[in-house]
GUDO-995569 format. One record per residue: z, y, x of N, C-alpha, C, O in turn; residue number from 1; chain. Coordinates in Angstrom, 3 decimals. Layout:
<recs>
REC        n_w        n_v        n_u       ca_w       ca_v       ca_u        c_w        c_v        c_u        o_w        o_v        o_u   keke   bakol
REC          Z          Y          X          Z          Y          X          Z          Y          X          Z          Y          X    NUM       A
...
</recs>
This chain:
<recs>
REC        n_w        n_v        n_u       ca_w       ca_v       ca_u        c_w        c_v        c_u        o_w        o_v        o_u   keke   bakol
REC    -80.644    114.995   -130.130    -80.878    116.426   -130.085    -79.770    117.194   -130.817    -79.318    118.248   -130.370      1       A
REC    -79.318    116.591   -132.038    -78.473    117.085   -132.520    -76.811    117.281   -131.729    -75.815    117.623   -132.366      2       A
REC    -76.817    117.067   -130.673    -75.397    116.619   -129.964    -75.958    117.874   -128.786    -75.215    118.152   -127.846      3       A
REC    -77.040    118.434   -128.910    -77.067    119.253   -127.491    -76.424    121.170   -128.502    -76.126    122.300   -128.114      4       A
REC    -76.516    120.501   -129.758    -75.996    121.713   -130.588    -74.330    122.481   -130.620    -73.811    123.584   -130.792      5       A
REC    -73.823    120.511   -130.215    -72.052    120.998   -130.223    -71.794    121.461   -128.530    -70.709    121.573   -127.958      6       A
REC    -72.528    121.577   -128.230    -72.567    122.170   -126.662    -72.096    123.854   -126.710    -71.327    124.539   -126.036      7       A
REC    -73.048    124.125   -127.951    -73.435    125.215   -127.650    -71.762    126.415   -127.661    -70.758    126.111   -128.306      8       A
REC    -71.865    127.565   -126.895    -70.490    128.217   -127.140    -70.577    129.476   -128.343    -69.579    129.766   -129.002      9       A
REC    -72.037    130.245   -128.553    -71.599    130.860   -129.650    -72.666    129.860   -130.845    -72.837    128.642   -130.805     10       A
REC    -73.277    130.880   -131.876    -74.255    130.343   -132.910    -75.829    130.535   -132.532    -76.899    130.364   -133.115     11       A
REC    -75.332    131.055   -131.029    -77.358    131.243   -130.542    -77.449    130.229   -129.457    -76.905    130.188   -128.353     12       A
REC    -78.196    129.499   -129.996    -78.715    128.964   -128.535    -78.873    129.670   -127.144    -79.680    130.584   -126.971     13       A
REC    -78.015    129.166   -126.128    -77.719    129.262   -124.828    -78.866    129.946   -124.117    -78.724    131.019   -123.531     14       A
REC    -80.279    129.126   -124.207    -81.361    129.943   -123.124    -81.353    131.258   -123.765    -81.297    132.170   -122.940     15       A
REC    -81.405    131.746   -125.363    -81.502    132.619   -125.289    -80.697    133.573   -125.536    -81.099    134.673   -125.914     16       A
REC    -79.695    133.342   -125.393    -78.261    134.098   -125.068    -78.793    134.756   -122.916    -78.444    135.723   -122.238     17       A
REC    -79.620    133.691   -122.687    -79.447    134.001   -120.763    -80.763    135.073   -120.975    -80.691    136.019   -120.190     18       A
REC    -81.821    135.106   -121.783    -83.006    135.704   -121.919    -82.345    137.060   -122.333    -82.748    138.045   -121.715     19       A
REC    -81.232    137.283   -123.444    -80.984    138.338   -123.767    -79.902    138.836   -122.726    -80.052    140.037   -122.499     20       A
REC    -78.632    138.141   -121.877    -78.315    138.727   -120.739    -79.183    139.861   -119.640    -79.113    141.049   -119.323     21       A
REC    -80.084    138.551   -119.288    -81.095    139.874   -118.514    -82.116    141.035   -119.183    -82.521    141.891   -118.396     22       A
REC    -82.572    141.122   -120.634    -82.902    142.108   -121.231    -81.499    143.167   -120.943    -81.635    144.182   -120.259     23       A
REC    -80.425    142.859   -121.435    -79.336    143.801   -121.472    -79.130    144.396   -119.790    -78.498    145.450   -119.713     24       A
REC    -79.486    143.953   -118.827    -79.454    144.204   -117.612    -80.195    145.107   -116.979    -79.909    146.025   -116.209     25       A
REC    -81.534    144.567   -117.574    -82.528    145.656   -117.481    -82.637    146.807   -118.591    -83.482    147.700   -118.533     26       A
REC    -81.733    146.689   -119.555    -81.936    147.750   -120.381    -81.087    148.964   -120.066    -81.112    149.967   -120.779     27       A
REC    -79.968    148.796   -118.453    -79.198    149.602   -118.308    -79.912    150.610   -117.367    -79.264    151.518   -116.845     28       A
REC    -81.726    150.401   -117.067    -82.271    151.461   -116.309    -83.176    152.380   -117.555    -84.038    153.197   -117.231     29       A
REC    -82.864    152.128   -118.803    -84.108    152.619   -119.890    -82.946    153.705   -120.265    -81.748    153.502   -120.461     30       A
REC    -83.875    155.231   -120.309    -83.232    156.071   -120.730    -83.733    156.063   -122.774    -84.709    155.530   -123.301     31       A
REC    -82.795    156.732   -123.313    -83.436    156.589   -124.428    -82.864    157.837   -125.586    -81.733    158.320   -125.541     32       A
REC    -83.970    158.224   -126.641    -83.857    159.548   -126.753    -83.956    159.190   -128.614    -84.962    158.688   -129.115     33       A
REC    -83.177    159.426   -129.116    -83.409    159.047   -130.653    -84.350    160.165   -131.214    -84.186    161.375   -131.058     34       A
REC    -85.471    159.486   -131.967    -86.419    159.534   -133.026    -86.692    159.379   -134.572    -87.620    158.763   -135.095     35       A
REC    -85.705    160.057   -135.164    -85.560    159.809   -136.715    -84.451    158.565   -136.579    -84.125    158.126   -135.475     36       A
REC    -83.906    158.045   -137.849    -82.988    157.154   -138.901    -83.161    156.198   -137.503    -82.504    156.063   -136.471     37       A
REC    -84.567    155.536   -138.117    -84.198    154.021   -137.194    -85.052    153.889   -135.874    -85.153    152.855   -135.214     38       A
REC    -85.721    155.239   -135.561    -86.556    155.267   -134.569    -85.945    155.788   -133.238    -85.195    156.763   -133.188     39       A
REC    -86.395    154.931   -131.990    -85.964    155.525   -130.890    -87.437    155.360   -129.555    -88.342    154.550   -129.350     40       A
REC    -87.083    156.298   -129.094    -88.005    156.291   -127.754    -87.539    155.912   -126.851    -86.479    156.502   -126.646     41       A
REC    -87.783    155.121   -126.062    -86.953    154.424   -125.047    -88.062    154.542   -123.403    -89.193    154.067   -123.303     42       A
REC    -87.330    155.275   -122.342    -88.606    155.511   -121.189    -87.635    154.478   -120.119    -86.407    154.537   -120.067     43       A
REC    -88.403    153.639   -119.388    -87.888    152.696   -118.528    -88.465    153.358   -117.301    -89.659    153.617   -117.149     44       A
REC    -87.683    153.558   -116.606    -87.445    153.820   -115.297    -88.486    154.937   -114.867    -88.581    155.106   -113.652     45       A
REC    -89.087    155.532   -115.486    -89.906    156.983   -115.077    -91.334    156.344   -114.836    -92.167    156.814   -114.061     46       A
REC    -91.535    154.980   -115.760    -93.084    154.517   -115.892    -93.560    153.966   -116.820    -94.756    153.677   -116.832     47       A
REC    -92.815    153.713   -117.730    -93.665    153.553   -119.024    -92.596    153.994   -120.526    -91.414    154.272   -120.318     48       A
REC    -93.003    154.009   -121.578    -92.253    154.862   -122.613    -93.007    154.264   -124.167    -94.062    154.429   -124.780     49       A
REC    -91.539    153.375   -124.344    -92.023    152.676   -125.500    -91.254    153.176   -127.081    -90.395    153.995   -127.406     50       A
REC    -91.985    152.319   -127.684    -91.127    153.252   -129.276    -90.443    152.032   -130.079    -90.942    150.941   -130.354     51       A
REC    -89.605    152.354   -130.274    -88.315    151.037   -131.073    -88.379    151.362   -132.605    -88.263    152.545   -132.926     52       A
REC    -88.497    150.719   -133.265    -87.729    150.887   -135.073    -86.998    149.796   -135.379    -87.509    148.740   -135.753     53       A
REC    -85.682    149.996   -135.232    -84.798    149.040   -135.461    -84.607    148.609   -137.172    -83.802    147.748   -137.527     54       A
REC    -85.273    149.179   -137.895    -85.476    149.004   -139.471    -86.536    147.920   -139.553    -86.309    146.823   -140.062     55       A
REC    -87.777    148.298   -138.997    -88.821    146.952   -138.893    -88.692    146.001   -137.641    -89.037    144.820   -137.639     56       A
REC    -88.499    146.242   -137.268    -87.792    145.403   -135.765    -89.161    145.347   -134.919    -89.675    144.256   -134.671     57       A
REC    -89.778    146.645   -134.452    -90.795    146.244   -133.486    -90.477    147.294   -132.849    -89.911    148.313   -133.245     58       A
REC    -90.917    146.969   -131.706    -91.097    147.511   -129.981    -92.445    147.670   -129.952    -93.154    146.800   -130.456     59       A
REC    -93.006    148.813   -129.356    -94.496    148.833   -128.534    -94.624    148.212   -127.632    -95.774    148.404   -127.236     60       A
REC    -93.860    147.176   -126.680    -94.301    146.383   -125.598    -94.530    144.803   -126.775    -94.690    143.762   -126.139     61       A
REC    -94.538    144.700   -127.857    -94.475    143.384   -128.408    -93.707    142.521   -127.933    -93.899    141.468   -128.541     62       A
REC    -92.680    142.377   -126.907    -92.021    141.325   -126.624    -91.218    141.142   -127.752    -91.678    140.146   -128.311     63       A
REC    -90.238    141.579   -128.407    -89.195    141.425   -129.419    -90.331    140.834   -130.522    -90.165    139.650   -130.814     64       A
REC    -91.373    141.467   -131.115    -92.241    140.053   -131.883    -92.708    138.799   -131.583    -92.853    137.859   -132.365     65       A
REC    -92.921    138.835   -130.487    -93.426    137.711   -129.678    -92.212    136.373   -129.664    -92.192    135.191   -130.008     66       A
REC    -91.354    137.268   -129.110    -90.262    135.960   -128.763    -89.086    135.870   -129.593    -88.359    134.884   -129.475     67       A
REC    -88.739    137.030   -130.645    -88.094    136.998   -131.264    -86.133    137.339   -130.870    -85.040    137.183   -131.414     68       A
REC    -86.779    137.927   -129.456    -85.271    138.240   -128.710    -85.110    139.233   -128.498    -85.946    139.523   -127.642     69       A
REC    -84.337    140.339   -128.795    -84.567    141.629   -128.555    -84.773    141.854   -127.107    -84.090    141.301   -126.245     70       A
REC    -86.165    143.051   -126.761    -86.437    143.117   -124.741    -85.305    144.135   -124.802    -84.339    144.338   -125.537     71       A
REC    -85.961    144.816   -123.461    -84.727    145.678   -122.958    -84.942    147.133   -123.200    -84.222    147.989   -122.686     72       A
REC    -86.068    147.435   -124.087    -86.220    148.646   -124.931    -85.562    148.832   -125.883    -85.057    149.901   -126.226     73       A
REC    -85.468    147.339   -126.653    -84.594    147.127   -128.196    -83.276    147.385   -127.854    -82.730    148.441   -128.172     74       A
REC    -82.546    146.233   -127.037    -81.242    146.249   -126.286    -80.677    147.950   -125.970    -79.608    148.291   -126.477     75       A
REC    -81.421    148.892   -125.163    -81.137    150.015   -125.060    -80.839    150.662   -126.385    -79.765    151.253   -126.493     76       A
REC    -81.285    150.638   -126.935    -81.544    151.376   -128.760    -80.777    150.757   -129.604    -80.704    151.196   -130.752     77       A
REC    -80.114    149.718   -129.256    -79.198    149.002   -129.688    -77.877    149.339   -129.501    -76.999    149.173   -130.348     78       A
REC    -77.688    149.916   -128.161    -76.357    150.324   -127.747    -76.196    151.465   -127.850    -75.078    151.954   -128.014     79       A
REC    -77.292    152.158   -127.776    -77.157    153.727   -127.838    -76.637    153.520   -129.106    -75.457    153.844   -129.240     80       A
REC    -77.401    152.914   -130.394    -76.577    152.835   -131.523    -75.303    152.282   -132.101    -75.023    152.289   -133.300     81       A
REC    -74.326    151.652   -130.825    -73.429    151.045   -130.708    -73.411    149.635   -131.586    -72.532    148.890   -132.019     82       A
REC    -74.457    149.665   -131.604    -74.206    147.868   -132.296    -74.603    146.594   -131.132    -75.234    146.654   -130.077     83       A
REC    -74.097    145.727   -131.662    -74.462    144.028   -130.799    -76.192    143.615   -131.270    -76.806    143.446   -132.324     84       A
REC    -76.501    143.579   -129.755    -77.981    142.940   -129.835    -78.145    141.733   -130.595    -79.049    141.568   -131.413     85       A
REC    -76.839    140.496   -130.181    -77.076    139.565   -130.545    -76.906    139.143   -132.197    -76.681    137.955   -132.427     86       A
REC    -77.025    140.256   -133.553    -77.363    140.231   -134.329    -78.741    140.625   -134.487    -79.278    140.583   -135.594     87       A
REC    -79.350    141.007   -133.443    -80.687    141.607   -134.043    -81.711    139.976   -133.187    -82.924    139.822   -133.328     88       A
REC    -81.155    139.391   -132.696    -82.081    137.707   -132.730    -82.212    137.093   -133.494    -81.367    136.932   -134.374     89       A
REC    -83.824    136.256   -133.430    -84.393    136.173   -134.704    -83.541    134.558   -135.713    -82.973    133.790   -134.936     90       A
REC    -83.508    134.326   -136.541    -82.855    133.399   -137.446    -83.067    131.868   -136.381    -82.261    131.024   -135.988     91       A
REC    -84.799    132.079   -136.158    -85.064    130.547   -135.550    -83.934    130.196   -134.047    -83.987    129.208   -133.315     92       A
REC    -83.392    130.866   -133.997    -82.189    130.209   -132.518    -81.060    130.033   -133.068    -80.138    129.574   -132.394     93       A
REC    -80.930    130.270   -134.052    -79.347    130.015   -134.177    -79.093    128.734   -134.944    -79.841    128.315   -135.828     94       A
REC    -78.216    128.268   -134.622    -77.149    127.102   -134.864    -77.448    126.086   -136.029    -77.577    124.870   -135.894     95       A
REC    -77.539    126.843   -137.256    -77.585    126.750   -138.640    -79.315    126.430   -138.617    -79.652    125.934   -139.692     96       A
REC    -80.196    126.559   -137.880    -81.701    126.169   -138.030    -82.086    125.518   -137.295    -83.158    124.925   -137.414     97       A
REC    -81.151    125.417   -136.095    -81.696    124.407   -135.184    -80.968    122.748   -135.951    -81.448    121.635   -135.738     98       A
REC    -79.953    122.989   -136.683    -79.165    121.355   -137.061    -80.002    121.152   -138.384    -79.969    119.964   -138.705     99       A
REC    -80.948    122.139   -139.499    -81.850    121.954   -140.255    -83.179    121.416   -139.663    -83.972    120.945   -140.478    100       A
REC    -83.512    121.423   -138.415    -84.661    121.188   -138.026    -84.856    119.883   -136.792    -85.707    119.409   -136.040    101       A
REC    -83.551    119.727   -137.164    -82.950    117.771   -136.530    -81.960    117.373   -137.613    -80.927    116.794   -137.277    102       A
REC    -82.164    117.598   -138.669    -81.257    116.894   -139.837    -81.999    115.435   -139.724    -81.506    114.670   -138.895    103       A
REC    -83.093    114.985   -140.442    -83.996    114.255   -140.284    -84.462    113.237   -139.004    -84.999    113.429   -137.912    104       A
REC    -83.942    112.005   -139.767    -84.241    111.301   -138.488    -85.710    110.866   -138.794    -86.179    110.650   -139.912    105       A
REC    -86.689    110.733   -136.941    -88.065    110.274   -137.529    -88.002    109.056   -137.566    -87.325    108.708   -136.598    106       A
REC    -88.487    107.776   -138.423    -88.967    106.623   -138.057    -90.017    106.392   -136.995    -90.893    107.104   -136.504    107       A
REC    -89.564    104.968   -136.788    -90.643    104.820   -135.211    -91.783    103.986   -136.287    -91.535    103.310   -137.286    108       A
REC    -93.216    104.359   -135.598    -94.298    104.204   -136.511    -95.006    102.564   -135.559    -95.074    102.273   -134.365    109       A
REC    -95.349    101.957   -136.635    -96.004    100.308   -135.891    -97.267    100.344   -134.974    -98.287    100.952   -135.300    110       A
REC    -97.137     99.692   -133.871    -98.161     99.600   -132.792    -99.743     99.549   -133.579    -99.833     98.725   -134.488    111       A
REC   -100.621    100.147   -133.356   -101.707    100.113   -133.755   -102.840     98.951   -134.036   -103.876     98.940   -134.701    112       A
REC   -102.073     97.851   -133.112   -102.591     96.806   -133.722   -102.142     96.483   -134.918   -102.933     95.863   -135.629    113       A
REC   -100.958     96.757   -135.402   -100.453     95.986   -136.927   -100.771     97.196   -138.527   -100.481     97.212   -139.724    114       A
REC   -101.733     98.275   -137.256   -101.746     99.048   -138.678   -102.987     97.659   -139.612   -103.370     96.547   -139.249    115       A
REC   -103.264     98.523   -140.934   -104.050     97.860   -142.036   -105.682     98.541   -141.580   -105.921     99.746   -141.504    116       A
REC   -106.605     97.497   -141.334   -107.740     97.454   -140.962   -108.660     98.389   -142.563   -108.786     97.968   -143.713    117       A
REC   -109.248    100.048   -141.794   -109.996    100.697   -142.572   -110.958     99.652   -143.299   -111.105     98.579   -142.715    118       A
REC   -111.615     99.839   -144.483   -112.513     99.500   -145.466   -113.773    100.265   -145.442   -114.871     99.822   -145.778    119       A
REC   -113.413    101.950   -144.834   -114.526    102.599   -144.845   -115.116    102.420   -143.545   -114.619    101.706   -142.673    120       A
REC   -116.803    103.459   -143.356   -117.317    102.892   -142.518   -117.045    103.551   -141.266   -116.566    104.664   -141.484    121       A
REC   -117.186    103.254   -139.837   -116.384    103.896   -138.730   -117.397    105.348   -138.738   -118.231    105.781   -139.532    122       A
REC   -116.898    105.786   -137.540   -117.317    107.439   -137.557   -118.107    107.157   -136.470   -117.769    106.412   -135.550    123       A
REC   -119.564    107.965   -136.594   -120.851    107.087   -135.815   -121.602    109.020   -134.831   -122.454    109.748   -135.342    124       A
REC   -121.063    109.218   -133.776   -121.255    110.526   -133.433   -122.412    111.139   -133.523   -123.284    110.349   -133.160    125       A
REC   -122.883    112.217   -133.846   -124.514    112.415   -133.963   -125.311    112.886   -132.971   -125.139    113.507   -131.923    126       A
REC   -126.510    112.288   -133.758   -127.554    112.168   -132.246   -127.563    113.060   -131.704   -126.932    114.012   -132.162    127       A
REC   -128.310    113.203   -130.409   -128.317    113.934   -129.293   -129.860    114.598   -129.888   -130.941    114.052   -130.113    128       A
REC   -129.374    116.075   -130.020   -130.759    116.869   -129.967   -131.468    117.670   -128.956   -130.681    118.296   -128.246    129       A
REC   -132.648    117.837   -128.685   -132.925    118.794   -127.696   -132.819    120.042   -128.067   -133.138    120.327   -129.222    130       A
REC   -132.484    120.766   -127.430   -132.511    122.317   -127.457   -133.434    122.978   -127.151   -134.131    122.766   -126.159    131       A
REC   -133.567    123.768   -127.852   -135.361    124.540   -128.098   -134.486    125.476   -126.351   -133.397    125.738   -125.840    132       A
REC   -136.702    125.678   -126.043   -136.334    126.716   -124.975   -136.743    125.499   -123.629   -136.625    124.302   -123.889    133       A
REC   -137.129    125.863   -122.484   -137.653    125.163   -121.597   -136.577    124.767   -120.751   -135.958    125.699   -120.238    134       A
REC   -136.155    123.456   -120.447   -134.919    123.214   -119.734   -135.354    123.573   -118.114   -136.455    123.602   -117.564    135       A
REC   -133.958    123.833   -117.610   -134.215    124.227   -115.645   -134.084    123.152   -115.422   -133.311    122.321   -115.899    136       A
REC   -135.115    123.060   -114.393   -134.736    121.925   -112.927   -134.221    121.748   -112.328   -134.050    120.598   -111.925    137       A
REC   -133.423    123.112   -111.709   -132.976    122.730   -110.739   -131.745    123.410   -111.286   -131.882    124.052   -112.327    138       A
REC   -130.317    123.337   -110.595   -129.191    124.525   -111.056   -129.546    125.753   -110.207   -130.011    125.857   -109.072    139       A
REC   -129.138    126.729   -111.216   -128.916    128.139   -109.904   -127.559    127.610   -109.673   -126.725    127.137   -110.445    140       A
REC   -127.566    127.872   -108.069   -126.382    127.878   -106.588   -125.895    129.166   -106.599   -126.677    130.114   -106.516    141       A
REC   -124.564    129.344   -106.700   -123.952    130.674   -106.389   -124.234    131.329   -104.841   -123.766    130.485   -104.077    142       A
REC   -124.619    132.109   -104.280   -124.674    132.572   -103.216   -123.791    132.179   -102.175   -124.163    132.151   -101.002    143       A
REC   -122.292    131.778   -102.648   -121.448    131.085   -101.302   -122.041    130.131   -101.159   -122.239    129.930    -99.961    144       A
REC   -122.825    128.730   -102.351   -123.081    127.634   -102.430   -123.836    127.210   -100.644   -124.242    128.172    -99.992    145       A
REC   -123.933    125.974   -100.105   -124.935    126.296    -99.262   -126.141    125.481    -99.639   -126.115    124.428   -100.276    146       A
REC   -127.263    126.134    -99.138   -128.905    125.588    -99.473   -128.699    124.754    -99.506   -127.493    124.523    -99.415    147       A
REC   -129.596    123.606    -99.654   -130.392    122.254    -99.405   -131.323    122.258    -98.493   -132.456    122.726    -98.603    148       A
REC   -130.723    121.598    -97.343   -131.522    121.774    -95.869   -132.663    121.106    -96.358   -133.570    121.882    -96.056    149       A
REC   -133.380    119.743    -97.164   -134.581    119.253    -97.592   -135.669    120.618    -97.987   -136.828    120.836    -97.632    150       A
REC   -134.836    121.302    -98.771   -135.679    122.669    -99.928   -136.002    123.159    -98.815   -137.219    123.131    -98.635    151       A
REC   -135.039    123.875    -97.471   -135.406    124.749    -96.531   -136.775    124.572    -95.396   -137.608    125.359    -94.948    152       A
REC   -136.500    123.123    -95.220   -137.305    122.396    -94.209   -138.592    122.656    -95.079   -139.287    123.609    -94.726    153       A
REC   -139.054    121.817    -96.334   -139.856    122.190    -97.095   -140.765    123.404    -97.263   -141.981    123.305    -97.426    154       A
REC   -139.832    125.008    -97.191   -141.023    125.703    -97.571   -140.707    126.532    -95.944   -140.914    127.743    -96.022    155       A
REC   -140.392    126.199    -94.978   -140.923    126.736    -93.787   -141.472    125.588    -92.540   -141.347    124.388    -92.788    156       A
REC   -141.724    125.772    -91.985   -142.659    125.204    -90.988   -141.376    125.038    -89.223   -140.686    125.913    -88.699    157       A
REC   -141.523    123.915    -88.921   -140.604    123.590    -88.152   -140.409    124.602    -86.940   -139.331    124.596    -86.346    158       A
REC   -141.574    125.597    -86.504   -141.196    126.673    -85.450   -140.314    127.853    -86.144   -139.396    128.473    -85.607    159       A
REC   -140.799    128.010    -87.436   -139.902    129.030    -88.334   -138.405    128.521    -88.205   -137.469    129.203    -87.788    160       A
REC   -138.361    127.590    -88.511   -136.820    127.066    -88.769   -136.497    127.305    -87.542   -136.245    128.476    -87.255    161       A
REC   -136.426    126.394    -86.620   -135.770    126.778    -84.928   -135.496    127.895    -84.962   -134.307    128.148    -84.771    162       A
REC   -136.323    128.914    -85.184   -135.957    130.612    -84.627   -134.894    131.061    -85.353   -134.146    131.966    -84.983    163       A
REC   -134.782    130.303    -86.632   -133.785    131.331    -87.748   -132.344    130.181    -87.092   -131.260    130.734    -87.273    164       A
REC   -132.218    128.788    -86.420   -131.343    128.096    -85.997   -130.660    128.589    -84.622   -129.749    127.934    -84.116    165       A
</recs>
């Protein structure tokens, strides 16, 4: 895993270098209207109208918390402010956390037969209780379900049936 790192061409991992390409793509239809220091209003395409604070780093669509990539509300509010998006992605993609989080090699752990046989006593599931309240007989059938031709035959009388056949 550590070898898919010297691949990489800048310090962000690649998918989301392609995730923030198309935010920046789509952020070239978001008009956007500054709102105080670090606040901006950002309206995408004449149907929805979200609010940016590039100081706390949230968006009203939650994507930029969620995934940690700036969407294409942030991206807009980003350029309007002439800075690079790809400082405002979150720490966990870049370079320096992904080679901390494969520093560590795992050991391979022994087949389960050779583990050391417990002393305590096994885990014994608990009994089966009844549940208060009168159990059904039969299931209710959803209305697409189809009858039970036995039930039908049962509560009509064989000239009834023919006529409704």
């Amino acid at each position: 895993m550590r070898g898919f790192c010297d691949t990489w061409i800048s310090d962000i991992s690649p998918m989301e270098l392609k995730v923030l390409q198309e935010n920046t793509t789509k952020s070239m239809k978001c008009v956007v209207r500054w709102n105080g220091q670090y606040g901006y209003e950002v309206k995408e395409e004449h149907t929805s109208k979200h609010i940016v604070n590039l100081n706390m780093l949230i968006c009203t669509c939650r994507a930029w918390m969620l995934k940690g990539i700036p969407c294409a509300h942030v991206v807009a509010a980003i350029h309007f402010k002439k800075l690079e998006p790809v400082n405002y992605i979150a720490y966990w993609y870049h370079r320096e956390t992904y080679m901390k989080t494969y520093s560590h090699f795992l050991q391979p752990v022994k087949n389960m037969e050779m583990w050391p046989q417990s002393q305590n006593p096994s885990v014994i599931p608990p009994e089966v209780r009844l549940m208060p309240g009168r159990p059904k007989k039969v299931r209710m059938k959803e209305p697409t379900e189809k009858q039970n031709r036995k039930a039908f035959q049962k509560r009509y009388p064989d000239d009834l049936q023919q006529l409704l056949c």
